[in-house]
C-alpha positions as CSV (number, residue, x, y, z in Angstrom):
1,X,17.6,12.7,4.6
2,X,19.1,9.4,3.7
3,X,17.3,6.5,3.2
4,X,18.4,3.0,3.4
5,X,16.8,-0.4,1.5
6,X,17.3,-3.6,3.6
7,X,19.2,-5.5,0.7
8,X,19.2,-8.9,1.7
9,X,16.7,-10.1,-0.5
10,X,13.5,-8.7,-2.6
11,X,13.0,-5.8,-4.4
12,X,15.9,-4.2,-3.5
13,X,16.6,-1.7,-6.1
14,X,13.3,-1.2,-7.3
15,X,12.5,0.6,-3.8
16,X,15.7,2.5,-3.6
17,X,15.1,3.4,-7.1
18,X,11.7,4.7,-6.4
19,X,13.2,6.7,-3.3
20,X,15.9,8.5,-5.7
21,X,13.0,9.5,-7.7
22,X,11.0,11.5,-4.5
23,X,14.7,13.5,-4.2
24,X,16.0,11.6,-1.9
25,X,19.3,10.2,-0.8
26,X,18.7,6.4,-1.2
27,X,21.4,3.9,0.0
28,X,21.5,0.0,0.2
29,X,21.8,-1.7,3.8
30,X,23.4,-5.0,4.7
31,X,25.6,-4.8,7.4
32,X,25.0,-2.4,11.0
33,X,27.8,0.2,9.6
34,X,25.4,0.5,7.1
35,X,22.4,0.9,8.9
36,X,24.2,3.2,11.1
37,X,24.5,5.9,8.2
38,X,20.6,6.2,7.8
39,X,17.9,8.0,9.0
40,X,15.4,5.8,7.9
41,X,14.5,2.5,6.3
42,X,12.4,0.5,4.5
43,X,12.2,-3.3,4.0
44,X,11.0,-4.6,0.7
45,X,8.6,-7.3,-0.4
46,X,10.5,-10.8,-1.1
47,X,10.1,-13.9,1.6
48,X,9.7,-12.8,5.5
49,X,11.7,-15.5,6.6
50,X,14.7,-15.5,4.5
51,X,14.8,-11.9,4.9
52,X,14.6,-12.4,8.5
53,X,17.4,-15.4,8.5
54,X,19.6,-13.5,6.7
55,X,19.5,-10.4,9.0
56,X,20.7,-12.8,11.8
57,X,23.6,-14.1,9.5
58,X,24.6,-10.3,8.7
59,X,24.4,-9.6,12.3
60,X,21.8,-6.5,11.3
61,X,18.9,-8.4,12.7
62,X,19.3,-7.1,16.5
63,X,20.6,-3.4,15.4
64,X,17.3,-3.1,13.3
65,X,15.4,-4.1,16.3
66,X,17.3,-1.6,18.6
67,X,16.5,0.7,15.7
68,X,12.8,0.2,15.7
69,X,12.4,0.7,19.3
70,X,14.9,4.5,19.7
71,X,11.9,5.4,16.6
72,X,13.7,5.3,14.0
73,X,11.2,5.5,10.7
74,X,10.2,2.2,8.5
75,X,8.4,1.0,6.1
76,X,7.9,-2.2,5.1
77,X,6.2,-4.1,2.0
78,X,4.8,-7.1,1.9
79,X,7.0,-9.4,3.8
80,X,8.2,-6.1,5.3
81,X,4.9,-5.9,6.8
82,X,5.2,-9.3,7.8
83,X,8.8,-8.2,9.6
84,X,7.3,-5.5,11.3
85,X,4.4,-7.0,12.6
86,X,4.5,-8.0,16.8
87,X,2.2,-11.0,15.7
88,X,2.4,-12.9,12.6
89,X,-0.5,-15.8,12.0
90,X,0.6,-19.0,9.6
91,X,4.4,-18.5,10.9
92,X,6.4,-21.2,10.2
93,X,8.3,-22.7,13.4
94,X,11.0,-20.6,14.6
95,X,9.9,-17.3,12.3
96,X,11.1,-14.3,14.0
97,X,9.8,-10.1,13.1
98,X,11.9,-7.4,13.9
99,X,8.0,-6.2,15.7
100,X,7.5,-2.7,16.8
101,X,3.9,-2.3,14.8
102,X,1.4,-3.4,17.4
103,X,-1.0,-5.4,14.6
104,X,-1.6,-9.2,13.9
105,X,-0.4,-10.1,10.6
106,X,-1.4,-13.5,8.2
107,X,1.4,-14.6,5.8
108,X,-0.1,-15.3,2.3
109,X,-3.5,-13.9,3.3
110,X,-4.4,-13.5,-0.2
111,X,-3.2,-16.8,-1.8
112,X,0.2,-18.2,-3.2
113,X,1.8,-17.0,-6.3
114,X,-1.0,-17.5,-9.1
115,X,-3.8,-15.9,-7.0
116,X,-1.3,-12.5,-7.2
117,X,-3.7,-9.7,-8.3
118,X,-3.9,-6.1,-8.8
119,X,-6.4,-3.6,-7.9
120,X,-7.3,-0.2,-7.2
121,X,-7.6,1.0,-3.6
122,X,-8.7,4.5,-1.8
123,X,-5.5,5.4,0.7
124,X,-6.1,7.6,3.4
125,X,-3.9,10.6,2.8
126,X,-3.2,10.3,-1.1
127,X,-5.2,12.1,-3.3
128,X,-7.0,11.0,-6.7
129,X,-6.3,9.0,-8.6
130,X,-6.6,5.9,-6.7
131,X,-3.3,4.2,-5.8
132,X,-3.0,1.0,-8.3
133,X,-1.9,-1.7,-6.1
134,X,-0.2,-5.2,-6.4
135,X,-0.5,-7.9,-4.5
136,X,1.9,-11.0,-4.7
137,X,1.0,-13.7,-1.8
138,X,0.5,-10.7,0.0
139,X,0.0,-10.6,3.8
140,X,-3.2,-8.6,5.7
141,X,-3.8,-7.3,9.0
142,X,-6.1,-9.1,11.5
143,X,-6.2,-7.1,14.3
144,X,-4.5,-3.7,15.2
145,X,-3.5,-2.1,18.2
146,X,-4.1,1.2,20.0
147,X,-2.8,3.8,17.9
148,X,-2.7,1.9,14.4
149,X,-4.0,3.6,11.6
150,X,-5.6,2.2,8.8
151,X,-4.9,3.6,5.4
152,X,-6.3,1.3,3.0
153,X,-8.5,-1.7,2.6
154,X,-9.4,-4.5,0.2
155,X,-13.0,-6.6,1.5
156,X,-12.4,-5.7,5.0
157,X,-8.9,-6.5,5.2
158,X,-6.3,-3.8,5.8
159,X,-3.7,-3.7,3.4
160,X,-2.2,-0.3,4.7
161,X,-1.3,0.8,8.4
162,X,0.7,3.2,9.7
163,X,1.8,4.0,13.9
164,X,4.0,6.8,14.8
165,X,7.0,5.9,12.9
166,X,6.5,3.1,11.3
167,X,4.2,2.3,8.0
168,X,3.3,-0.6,6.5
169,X,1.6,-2.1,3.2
170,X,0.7,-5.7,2.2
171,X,1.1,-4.4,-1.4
172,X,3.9,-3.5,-3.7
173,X,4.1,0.3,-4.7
174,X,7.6,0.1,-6.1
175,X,6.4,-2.1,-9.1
176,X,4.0,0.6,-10.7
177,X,6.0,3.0,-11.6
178,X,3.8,5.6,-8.8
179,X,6.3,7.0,-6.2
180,X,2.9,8.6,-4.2
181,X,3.5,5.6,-1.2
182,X,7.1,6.4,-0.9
183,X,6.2,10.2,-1.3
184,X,4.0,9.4,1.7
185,X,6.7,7.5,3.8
186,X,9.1,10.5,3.1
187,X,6.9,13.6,3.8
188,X,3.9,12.2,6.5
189,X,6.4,9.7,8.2
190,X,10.0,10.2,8.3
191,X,10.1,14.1,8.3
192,X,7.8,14.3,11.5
193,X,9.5,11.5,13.1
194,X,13.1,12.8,12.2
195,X,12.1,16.5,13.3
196,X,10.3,15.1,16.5
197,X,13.9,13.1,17.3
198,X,15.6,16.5,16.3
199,X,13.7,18.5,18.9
200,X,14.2,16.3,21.5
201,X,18.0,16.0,21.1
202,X,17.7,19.9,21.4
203,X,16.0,20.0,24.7
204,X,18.4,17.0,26.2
């Protein structure tokens, strides 16, 4: 399985560095030749909007959405959430999402930079110990969809969904030094998604 980072802006390398570390092939994605060569993707924290400006300027910003929608698996942190997200609350004018995860989303739910915080949080799937999580002017769901699971939450607030192929968190698991969330992406996302394509190419 290979694996690319969106590397326009955020923690790039800290994500692909945690994906290395769960054994697998990890590769950084900029332009659509790029994003051609993976099987999945994820789309790290940093700011939603200059991540999502920057995808039209690299020309990637359509071939991830065309992506999304044949199922290919993503997760997204933070303002990866944010990109995912069909509805985003507190967007600035003209902010665009790649969309696919059928939940409302509020920029900066939690406060700007100073109110960052970290805490410990019960995630649906993982095992003890509880997943220590970060959360840097971090974004929370509002209202999900049919078919969106939630994983984790802090007062009520989702922090942690997941439908079909795609998974999101408004957190930052690739700052801890614990791979579990990635682990999770790998084994309970892309490998049933990736087999699931597999099996149907079979059939056509």
């Amino acid at each position: 399985m290979k694996v690319g980072v969106l590397s326009l802006q955020g923690d790039v390398r800290e994500h692909a560095r945690s994906l290395s570390d769960c054994g697998v092939l990890a590769s950084l994605v900029r332009r659509p030749s790029e994003l051609d060569a993976v099987d999945a993707l994820v789309i790290p924290g940093g700011e939603s909007t200059t991540i999502s400006k920057l995808a039209r300027i690299f020309n990637i910003f359509d071939p991830i959405q065309e992506r999304i929608k044949a199922g290919m698996p993503v997760y997204g942190s933070c303002a990866g959430m944010i990109l995912l997200a069909n509805q985003v609350e507190d967007a600035i004018v003209g902010q665009e999402s790649f969309g696919g995860l059928d939940v409302t989303v509020r920029r900066n739910a939690f406060g700007r930079q100073v109110d960052s915080f970290e805490t410990d949080l019960t995630f649906q799937g993982i095992t003890n110990p509880p997943i220590r999580a970060v959360f840097i002017r971090a974004p929370w769901v509002e209202k999900v969809g049919e078919g969106v699971e939630i994983l984790a939450e802090v007062n009520g607030h989702p922090v942690a969904v997941r439908s079909d192929h795609l998974f999101a968190t408004s957190f930052h698991p690739e700052l801890t030094g614990d791979n579990r969330i990635h682990k999770f992406f790998i084994e309970e996302v892309c490998e049933p998604a990736l087999k699931s394509a597999s099996a149907r190419n079979v059939v056509k």
